[in-house]
GULO-888530 format. One record per residue (C-alpha): residue number from 1; residue in three letters; chain; x, y, z. Coordinates in steps of 0.02 Angstrom, whole numbers. Layout:
REM residues N
R   k   r c   east  north     up
R NUM ALA A      X      Y      Z
...
END
This chain:
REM residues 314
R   k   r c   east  north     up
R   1 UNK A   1983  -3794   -163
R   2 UNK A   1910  -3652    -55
R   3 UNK A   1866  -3714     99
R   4 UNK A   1670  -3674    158
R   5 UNK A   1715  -3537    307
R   6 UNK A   1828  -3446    140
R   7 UNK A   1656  -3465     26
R   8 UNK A   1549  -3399    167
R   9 UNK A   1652  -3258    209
R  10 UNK A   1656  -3214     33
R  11 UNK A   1482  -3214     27
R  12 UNK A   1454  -3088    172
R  13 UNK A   1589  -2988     78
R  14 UNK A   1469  -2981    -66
R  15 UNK A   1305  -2956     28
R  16 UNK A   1366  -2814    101
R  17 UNK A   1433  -2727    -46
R  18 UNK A   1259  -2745   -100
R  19 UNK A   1189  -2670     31
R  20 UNK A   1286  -2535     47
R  21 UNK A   1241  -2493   -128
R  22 UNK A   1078  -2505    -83
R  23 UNK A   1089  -2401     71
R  24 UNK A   1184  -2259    -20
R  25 UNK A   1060  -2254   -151
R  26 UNK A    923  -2225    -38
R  27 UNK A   1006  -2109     72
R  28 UNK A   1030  -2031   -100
R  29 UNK A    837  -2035   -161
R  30 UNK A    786  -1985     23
R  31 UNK A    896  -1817     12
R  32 UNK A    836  -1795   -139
R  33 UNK A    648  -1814    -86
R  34 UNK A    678  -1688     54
R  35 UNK A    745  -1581    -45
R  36 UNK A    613  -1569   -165
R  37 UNK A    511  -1546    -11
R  38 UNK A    602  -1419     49
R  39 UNK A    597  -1315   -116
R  40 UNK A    406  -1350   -133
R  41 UNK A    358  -1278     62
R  42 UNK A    464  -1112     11
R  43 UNK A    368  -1075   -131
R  44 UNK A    221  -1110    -46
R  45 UNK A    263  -1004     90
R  46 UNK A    318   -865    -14
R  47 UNK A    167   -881    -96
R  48 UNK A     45   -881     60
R  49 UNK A    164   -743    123
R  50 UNK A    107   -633    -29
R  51 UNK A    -68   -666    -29
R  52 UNK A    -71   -619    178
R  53 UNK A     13   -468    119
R  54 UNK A   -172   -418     25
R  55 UNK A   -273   -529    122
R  56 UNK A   -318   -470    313
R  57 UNK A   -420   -612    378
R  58 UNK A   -235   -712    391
R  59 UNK A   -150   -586    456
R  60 UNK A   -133   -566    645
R  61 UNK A   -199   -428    770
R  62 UNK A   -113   -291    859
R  63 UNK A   -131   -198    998
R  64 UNK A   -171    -33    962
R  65 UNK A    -30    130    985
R  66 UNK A     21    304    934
R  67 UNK A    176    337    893
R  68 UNK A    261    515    915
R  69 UNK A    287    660    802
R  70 UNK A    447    631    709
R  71 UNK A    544    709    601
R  72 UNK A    568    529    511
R  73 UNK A    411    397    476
R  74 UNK A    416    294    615
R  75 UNK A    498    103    582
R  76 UNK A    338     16    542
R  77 UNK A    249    154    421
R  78 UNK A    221    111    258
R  79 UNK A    191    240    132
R  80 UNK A     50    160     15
R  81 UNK A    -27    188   -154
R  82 UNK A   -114    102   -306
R  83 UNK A    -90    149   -501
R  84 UNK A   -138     75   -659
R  85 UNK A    -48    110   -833
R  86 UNK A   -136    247   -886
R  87 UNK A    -68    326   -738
R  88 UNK A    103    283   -724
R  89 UNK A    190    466   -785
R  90 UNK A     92    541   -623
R  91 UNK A    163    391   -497
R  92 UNK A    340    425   -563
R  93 UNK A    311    599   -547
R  94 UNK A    245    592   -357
R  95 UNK A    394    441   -333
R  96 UNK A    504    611   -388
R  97 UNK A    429    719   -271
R  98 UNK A    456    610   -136
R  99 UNK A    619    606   -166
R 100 UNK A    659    772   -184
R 101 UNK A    596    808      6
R 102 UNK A    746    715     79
R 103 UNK A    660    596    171
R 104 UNK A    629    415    100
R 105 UNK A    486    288    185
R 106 UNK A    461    137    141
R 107 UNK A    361    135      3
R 108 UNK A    225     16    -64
R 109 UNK A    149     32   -235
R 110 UNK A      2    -93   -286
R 111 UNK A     -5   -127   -481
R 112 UNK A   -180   -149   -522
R 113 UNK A   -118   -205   -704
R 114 UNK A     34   -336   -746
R 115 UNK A     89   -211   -876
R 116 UNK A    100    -76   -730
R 117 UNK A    172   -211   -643
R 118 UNK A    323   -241   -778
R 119 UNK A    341    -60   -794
R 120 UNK A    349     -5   -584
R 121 UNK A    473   -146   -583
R 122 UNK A    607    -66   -686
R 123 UNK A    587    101   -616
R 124 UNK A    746    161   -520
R 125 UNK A    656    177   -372
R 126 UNK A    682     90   -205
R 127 UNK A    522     18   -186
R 128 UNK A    400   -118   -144
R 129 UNK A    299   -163   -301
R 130 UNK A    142   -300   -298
R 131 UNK A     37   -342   -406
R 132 UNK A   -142   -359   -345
R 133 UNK A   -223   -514   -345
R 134 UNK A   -409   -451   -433
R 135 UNK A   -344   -347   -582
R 136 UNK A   -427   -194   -629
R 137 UNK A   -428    -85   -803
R 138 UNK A   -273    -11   -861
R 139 UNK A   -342    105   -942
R 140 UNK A   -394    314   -903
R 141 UNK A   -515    313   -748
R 142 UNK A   -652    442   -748
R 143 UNK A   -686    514   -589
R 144 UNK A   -858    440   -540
R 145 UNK A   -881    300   -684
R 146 UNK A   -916    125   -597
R 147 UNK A   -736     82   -669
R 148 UNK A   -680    222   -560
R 149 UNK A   -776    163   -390
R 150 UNK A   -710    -20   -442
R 151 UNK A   -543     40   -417
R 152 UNK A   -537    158   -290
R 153 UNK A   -638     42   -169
R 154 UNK A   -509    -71   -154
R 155 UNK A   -409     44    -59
R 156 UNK A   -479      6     90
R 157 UNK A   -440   -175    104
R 158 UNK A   -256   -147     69
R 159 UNK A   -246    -25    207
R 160 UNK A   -343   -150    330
R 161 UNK A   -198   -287    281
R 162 UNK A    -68   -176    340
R 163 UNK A   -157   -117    484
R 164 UNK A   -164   -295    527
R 165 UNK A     -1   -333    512
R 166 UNK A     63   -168    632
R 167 UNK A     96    -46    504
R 168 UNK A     39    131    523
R 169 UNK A    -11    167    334
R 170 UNK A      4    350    234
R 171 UNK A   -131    300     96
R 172 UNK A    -87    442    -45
R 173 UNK A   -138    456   -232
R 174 UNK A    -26    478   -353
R 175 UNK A    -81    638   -423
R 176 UNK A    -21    703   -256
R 177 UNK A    158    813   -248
R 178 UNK A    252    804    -97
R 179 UNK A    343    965    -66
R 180 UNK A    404    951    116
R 181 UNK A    393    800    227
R 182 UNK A    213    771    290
R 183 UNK A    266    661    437
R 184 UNK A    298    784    581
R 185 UNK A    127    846    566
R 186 UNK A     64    674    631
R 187 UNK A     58    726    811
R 188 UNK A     29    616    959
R 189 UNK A   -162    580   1005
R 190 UNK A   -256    550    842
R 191 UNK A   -295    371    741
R 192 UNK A   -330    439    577
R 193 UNK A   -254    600    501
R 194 UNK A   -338    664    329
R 195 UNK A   -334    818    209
R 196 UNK A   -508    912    171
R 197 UNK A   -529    926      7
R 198 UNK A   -672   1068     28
R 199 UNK A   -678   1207    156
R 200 UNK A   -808   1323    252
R 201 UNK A   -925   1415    213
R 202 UNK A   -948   1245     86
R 203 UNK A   -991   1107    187
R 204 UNK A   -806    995    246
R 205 UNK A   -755    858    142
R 206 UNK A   -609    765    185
R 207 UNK A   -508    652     47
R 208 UNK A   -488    500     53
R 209 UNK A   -342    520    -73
R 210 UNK A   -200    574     65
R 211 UNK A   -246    483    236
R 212 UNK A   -126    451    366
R 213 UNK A   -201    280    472
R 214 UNK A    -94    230    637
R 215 UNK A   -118     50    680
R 216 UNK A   -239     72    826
R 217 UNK A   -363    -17    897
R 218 UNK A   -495    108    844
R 219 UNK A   -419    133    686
R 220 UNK A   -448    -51    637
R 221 UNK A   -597    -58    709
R 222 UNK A   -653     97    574
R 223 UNK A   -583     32    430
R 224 UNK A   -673   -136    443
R 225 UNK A   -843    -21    462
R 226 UNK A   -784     58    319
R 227 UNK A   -752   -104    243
R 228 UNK A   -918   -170    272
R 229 UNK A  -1023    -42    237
R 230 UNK A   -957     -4     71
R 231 UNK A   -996   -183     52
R 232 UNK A  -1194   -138     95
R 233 UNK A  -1209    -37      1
R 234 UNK A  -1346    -60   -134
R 235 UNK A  -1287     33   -265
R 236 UNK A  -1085     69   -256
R 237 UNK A  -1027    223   -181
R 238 UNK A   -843    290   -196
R 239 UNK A   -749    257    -36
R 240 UNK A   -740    439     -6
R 241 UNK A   -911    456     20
R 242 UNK A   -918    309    113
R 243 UNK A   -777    395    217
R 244 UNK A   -836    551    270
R 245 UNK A  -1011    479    332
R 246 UNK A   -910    373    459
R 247 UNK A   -813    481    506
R 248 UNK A   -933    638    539
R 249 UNK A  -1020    512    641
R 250 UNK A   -875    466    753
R 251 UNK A   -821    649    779
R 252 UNK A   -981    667    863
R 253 UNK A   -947    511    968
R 254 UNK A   -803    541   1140
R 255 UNK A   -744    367   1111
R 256 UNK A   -740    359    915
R 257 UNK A   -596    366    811
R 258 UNK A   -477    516    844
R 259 UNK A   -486    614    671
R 260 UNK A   -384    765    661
R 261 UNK A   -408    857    493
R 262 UNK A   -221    933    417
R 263 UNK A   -218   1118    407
R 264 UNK A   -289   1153    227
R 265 UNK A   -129   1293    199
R 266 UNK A     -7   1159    215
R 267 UNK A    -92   1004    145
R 268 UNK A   -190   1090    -13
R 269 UNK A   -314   1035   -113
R 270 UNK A   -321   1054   -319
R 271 UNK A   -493   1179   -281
R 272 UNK A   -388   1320   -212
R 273 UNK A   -183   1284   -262
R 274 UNK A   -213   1268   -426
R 275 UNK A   -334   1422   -440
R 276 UNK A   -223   1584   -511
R 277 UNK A   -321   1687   -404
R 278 UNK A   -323   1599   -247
R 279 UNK A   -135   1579   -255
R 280 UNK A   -111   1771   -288
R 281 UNK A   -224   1793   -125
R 282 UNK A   -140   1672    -26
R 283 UNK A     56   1718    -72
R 284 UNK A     95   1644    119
R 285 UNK A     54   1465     72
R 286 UNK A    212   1349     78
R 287 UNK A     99   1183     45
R 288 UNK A    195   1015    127
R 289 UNK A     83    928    -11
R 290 UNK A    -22    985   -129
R 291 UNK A   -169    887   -222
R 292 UNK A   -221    884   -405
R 293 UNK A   -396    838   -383
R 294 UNK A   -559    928   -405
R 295 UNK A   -509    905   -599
R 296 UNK A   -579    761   -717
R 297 UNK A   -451    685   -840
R 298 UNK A   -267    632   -838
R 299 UNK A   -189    741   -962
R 300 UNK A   -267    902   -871
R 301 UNK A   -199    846   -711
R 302 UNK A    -12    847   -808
R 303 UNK A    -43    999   -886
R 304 UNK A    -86   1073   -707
R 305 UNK A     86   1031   -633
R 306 UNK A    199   1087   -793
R 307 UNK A     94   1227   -786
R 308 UNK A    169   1277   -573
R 309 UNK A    314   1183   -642
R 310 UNK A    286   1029   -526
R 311 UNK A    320    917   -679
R 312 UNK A    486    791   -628
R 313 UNK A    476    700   -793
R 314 UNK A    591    740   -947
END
């Protein structure tokens, strides 16, 4: 017969088998729990970090600088620009052209369609593709429809995000052709460096369509104005005309924003380069980039660059 100190101890014996058991499997479950924790705060974080990526009002201030003329962008430039898929042939053709000019920024392409989206993504292109978070057509835009001042007014806020974040930003359409490396023309002493799309004895236009914005003070400061006045505006304007009445107004203003407009021979708009007769009256010209506007229509623009033989795609 077991004596009772043998049946007691075998009954701490058992008790704590049990609770080992016990304690193992909730050790166990409270891993477990904090892993799925874990795994649920990345993906919210990646997600918040995406959104902040389009969305300036979370993303934090900087003190405003100029950075020096360089042969190379500087570290925190990001070279910025929004397509659809109608437009895709004439972003892989500018991706080429920026290529072929030996330099390589980082590069940030906004797909304002998921199927533009898909398609960006399989490019063999090192670059930064997102996918904006209010879709727009994906279909041809006509310069001037409301479709047209839909899309291009969203420009602005995706500059203001990076602007926010300390990125000096080289906003440039895609039916742009990079032949040299624009960044040593961004000299020290200037916030806001853009082409002119229309010259004297005409009145100046500048584009909005190849603007170089370093993250200043002033800078931000301009770009919310422009922000908010599109915004006011009654009946929508393009952001180019939105664009030049700021910024005639702060050239006439000491402390406004430091404009500085690129020399038209070197940063050429589709008025004069792609004009025969301009071009045989200006043999000189060695553009750094050259624009295919002041035409209406994608498949003109294309036929305008096969034509000078600035076409990239087989």
């Amino acid at each position: 017969m077991p004596t009772s100190c043998t049946i007691a101890m075998k009954r701490i014996n058992l008790m704590y088998r049990t609770c080992s058991r016990s304690i193992t499997r909730s050790l166990v479950i409270f891993l477990l729990i904090l892993l799925a924790i874990g795994l649920v705060m990345t993906g919210m974080l990646e997600t918040i970090a995406s959104r902040r990526y389009l969305n300036s009002d979370h993303l934090p201030p900087r003190k405003s600088r100029i950075q020096p003329v360089s042969d190379e962008p500087p570290p925190k430039t990001v070279v910025l620009t929004t397509t659809n898929s109608a437009f895709l042939d004439l972003t892989e053709n500018w991706l080429h052209s920026i290529q072929s000019c030996g330099v390589w920024p980082n590069i940030t392409v906004i797909a304002e369609d998921r199927a533009a989206y898909e398609a960006l993504r399989k490019m063999k292109f090192n670059i930064h593709v997102t996918l904006a978070d209010q879709l727009s057509t994906a279909d041809n835009l006509l310069f001037d429809t409301p479709e047209y001042k839909r899309f291009v007014n969203k420009r602005a806020d995706y500059i203001l995000a990076l602007l926010h974040n300390g990125y000096d930003v080289l906003f440039s359409d895609v039916d742009t052709y990079w032949v040299k490396n624009p960044f040593p023309y961004f000299e020290e002493g200037y916030d806001i460096f853009t082409q002119a799309d229309q010259l004297p004895p005409l009145p100046q236009v500048l584009c909005a369509g190849f603007v170089f914005y370093k993250a200043t003070g002033q800078t931000l400061k301009f770009v919310r104005t422009w922000i908010t006045r599109m915004a006011s505006k009654k009946q929508t304007q393009p952001d180019q005309v939105v664009l030049n009445q700021l910024i005639m107004k702060s050239m006439k203003n000491k402390n406004g924003v430091k404009v500085k407009v690129l020399d038209p021979n070197l940063f050429v708009s589709g008025q004069f380069y792609f004009n025969d007769d301009w071009r045989s009256k200006n043999p000189h010209v060695q553009p750094v980039m050259l624009h295919n506007n002041w035409v209406i229509g994608h498949d003109v623009k294309v036929q305008r660059f096969k034509k000078i033989g600035m076409w990239s795609i087989k």
